[in-house]
C-alpha positions as CSV (number, residue, x, y, z in Angstrom):
1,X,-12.4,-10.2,0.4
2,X,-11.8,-10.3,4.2
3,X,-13.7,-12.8,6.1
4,X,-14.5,-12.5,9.7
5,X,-16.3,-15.8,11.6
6,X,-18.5,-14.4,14.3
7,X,-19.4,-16.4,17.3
8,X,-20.0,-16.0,20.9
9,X,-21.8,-16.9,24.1
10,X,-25.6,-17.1,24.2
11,X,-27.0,-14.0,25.0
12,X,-23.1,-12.1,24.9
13,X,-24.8,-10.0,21.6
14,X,-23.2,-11.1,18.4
15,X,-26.1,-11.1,16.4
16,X,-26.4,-7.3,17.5
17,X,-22.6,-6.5,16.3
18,X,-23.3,-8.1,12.9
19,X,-26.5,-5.9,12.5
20,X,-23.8,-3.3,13.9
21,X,-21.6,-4.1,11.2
22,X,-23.9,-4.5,8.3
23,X,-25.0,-0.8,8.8
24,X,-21.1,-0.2,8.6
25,X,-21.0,-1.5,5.0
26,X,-20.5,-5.7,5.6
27,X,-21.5,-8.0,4.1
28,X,-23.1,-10.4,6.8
29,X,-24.1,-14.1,6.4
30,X,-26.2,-15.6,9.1
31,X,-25.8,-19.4,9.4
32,X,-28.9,-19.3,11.7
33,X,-30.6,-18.0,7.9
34,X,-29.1,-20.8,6.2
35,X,-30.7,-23.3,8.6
36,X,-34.2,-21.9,8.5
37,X,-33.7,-22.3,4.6
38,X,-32.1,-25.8,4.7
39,X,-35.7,-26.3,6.7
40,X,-37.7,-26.1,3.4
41,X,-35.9,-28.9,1.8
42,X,-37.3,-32.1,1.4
43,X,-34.6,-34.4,2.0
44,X,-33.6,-32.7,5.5
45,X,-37.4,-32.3,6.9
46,X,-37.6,-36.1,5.6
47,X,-34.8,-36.7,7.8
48,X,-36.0,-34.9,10.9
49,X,-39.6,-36.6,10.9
50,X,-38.0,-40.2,10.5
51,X,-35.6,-39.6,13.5
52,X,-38.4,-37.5,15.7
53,X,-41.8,-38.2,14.2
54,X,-44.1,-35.2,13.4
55,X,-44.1,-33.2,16.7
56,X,-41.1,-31.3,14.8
57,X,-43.9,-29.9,12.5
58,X,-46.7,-27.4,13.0
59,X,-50.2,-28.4,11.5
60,X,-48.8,-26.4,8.1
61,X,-46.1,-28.7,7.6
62,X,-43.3,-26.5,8.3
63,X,-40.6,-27.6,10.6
64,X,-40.9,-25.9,14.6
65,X,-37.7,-24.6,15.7
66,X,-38.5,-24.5,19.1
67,X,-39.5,-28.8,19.1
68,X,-36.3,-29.2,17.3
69,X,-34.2,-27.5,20.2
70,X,-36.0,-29.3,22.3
71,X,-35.2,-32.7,20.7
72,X,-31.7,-31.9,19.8
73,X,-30.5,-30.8,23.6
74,X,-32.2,-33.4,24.9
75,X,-29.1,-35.4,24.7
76,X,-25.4,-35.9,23.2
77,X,-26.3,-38.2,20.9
78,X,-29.3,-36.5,19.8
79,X,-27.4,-33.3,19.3
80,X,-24.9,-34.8,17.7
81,X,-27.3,-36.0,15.2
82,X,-28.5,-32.7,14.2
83,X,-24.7,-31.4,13.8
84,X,-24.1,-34.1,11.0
85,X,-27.0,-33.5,9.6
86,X,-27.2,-29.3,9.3
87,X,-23.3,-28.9,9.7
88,X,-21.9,-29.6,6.3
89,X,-24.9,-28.2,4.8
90,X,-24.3,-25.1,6.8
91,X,-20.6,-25.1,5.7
92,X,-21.2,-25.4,1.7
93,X,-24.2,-22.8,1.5
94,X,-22.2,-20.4,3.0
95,X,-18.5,-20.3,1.3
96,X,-20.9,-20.5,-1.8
97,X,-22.3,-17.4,-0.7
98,X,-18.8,-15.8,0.4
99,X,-17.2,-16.6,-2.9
100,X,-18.8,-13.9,-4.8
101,X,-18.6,-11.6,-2.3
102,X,-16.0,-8.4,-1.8
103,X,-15.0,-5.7,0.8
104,X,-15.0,-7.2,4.1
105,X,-17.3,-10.2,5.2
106,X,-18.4,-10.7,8.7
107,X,-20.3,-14.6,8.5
108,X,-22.1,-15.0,12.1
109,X,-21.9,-19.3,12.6
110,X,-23.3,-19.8,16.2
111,X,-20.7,-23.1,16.2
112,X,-17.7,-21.5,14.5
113,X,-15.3,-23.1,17.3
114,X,-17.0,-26.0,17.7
115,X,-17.3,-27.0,14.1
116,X,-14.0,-26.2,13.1
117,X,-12.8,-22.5,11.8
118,X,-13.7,-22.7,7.9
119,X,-10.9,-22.5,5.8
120,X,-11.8,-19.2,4.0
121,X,-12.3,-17.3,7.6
122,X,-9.4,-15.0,7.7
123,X,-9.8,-14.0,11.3
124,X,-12.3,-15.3,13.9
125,X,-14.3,-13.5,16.7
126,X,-15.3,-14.5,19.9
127,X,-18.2,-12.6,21.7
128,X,-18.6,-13.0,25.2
129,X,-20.5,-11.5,28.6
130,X,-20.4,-12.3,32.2
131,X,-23.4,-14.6,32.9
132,X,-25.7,-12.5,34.9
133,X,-25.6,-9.9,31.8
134,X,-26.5,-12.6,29.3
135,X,-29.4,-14.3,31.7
136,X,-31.1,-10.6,31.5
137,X,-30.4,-10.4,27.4
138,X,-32.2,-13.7,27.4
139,X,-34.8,-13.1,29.7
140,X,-37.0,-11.6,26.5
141,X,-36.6,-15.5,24.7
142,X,-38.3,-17.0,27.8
143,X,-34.8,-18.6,28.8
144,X,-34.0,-18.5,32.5
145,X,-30.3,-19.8,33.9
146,X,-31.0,-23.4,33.4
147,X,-31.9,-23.1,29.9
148,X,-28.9,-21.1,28.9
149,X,-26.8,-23.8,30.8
150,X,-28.6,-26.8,29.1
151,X,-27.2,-25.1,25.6
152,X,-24.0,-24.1,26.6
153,X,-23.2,-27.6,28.2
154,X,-22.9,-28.8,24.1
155,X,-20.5,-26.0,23.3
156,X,-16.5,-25.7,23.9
157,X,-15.5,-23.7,27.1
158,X,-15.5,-20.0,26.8
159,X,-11.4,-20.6,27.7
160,X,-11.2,-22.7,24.5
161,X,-13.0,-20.1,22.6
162,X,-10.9,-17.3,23.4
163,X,-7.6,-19.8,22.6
164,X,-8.9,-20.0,19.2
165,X,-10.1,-16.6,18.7
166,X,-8.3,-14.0,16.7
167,X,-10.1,-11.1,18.5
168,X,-12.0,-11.2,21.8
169,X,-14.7,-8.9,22.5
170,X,-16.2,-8.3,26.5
171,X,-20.1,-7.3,25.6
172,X,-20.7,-6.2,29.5
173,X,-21.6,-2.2,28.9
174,X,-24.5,-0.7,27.4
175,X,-25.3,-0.4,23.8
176,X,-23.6,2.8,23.0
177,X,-20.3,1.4,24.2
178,X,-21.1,-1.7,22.0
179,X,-21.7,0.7,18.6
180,X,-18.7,2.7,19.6
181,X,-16.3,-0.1,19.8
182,X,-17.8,-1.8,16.5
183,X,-17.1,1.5,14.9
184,X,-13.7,1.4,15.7
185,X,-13.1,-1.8,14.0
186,X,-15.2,-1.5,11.1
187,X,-13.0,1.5,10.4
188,X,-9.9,-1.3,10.8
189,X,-11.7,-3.6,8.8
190,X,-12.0,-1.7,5.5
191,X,-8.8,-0.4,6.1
192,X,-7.6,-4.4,6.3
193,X,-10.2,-5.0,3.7
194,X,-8.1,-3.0,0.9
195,X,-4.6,-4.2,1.4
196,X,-3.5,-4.8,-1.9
197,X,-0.3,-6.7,-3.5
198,X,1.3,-4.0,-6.3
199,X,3.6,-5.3,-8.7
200,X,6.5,-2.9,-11.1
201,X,8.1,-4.7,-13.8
202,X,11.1,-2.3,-14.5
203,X,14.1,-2.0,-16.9
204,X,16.9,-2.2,-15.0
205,X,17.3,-2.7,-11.0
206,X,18.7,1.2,-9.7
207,X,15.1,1.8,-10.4
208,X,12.9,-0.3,-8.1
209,X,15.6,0.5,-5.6
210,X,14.8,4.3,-6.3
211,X,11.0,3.4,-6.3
212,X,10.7,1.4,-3.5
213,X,12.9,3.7,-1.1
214,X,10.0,7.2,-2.5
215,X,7.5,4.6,-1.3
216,X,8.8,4.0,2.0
217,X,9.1,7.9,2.8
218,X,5.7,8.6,1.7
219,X,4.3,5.6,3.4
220,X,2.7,4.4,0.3
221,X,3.8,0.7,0.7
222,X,5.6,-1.8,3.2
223,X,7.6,-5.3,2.7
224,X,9.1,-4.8,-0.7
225,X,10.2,-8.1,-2.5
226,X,12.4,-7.3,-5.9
227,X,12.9,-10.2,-8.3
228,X,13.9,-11.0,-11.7
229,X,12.6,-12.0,-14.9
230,X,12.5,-12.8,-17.8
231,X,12.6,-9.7,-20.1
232,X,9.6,-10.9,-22.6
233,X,9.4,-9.1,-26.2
234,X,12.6,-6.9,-25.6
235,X,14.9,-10.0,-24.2
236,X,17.3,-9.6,-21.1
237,X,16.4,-9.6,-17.6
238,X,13.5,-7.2,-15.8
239,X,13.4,-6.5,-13.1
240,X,10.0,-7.0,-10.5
241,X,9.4,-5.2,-7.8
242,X,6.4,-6.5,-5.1
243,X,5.0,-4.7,-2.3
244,X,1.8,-4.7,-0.1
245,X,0.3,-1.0,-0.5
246,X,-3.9,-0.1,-0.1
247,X,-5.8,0.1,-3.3
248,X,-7.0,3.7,-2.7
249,X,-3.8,4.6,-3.7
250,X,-3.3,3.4,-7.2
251,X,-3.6,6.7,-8.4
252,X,-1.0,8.3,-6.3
253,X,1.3,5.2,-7.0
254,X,1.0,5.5,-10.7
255,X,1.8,9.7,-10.5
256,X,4.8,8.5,-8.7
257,X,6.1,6.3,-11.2
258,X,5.9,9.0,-13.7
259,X,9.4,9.1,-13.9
260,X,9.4,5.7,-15.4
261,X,8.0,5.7,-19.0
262,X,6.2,3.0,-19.7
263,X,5.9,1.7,-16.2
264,X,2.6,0.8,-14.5
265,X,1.3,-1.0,-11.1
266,X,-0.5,-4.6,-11.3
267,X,-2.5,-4.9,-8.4
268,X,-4.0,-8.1,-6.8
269,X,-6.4,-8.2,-3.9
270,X,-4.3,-11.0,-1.4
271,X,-6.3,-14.0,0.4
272,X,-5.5,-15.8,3.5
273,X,-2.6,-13.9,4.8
274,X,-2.1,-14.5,8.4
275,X,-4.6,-12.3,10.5
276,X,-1.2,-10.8,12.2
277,X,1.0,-10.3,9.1
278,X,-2.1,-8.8,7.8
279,X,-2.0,-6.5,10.2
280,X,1.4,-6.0,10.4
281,X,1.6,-5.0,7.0
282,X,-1.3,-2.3,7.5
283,X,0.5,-0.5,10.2
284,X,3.4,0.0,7.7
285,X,1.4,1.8,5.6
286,X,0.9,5.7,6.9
287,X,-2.6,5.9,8.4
């Protein structure tokens, strides 16, 4: 699994690039969803109506997001209430969710900055449009300048955001240039998506040396490692041979070790390599 952490201004269209995405073939998480779930337990309604009273609740019982808002951006401490009480929450439900997912991930979390990068986020995207564009994009919610200003004034600094950002995308075109650039990275996505760590267990070490050096010509895999071993059944040393390759070349992989009788790949889907080794590694693959 790859995991992305989508955030971004209000109004700057990340919610629109995750539907973007989805159609691409990720799997999305919406933290926003989570909430509106966490919503319908006891025990965190409870908790609302003892701090606010029941003007957080419509006449069916069932919290009101809008008279939430509106009591938790009433204040810093008031807001900061809510985050203690959601956040965690928030957190839990959705690396649960991402555990038993594959491919690549992209989890929208409004607060992904401000609430700390989880730790199972490989890479983390900021969003962001200059402030007249995202005033018009909000127009449609009912929220004019000073409402958008009252939100952002909880939230880090776009600066900040972009600091801790892995990529930055400028939202300021139209909607066509919006799909075309999220098309250009879903395509880098699933190609980071299915890097793959290969392992060769061979006989003696010419051959790895032979192996690796075939793989580097045909561009079939990049930052080769050779070990030793223990030799298991048959005693004496083997010889290991690791490198980072893309699984939808197993089959060409195995042809080539053909040679080799009795040689076969292990292959192991990595986790939390560096976002720029990560992508290092993919551009020492042939395209």
């Amino acid at each position: 699994m790859l995991a992305f952490g989508l955030s971004g201004d209000v109004g700057a269209g990340k919610s629109t690039l995750a539907r973007l995405w989805k159609e691409r073939g990720a799997s999305v998480l919406d933290a926003d969803e989570v909430v509106r779930a966490l919503w319908t337990r006891r025990d965190v309604l409870d908790a609302a109506l003892s701090r606010w009273g029941r003007g957080v609740v419509g006449e069916d019982g069932r919290v009101v997001p809008s008279a939430v808002a509106g009591k938790a951006f009433s204040g810093p401490e008031e807001y900061r209430w809510l985050c203690a009480l959601l956040h965690p929450l928030v957190r839990i439900e959705m690396e649960r969710a991402a555990s038993s997912l594959e491919g690549w991930v992209v989890a929208e979390i409004p607060l992904l900055f401000e609430g700390g990068i989880p730790w199972w986020i490989d890479a983390a995207i900021y969003v962001t449009a200059p402030e007249e564009i995202r005033r018009e994009r909000n127009a449609s919610r009912g929220w004019n300048k000073n409402e958008i200003a009252r939100r952002e004034a909880f939230l880090l600094p776009g600066g900040e955001k972009r600091a801790l950002a892995d990529l930055v995308i400028e939202n300021e075109q139209t909607l066509e240039k919006l799909t075309e650039e999220a098309d250009r990275l879903a395509e880098r996505f699933r190609r980071l998506s299915s890097l793959t760590l290969a392992t060769v267990s061979f006989s003696d070490g010419e051959s790895p040396r032979e192996f690796s050096a075939l793989l580097h010509r045909k561009g079939l895999g990049t930052d080769f490692l050779l070990r030793t071993g223990e030799g298991g059944e048959t005693g004496g040393t083997k010889f290991i041979l690791d490198f980072f390759t893309l699984e939808k070349w197993f089959n060409e992989i195995t042809e080539a070790l053909s040679p080799y009788p009795g040689v076969f790949p292990m292959l192991v889907r990595p986790r939390r390599l560096p976002w720029k080794y990560r992508n290092a590694l993919s551009e020492g693959l042939r395209p």
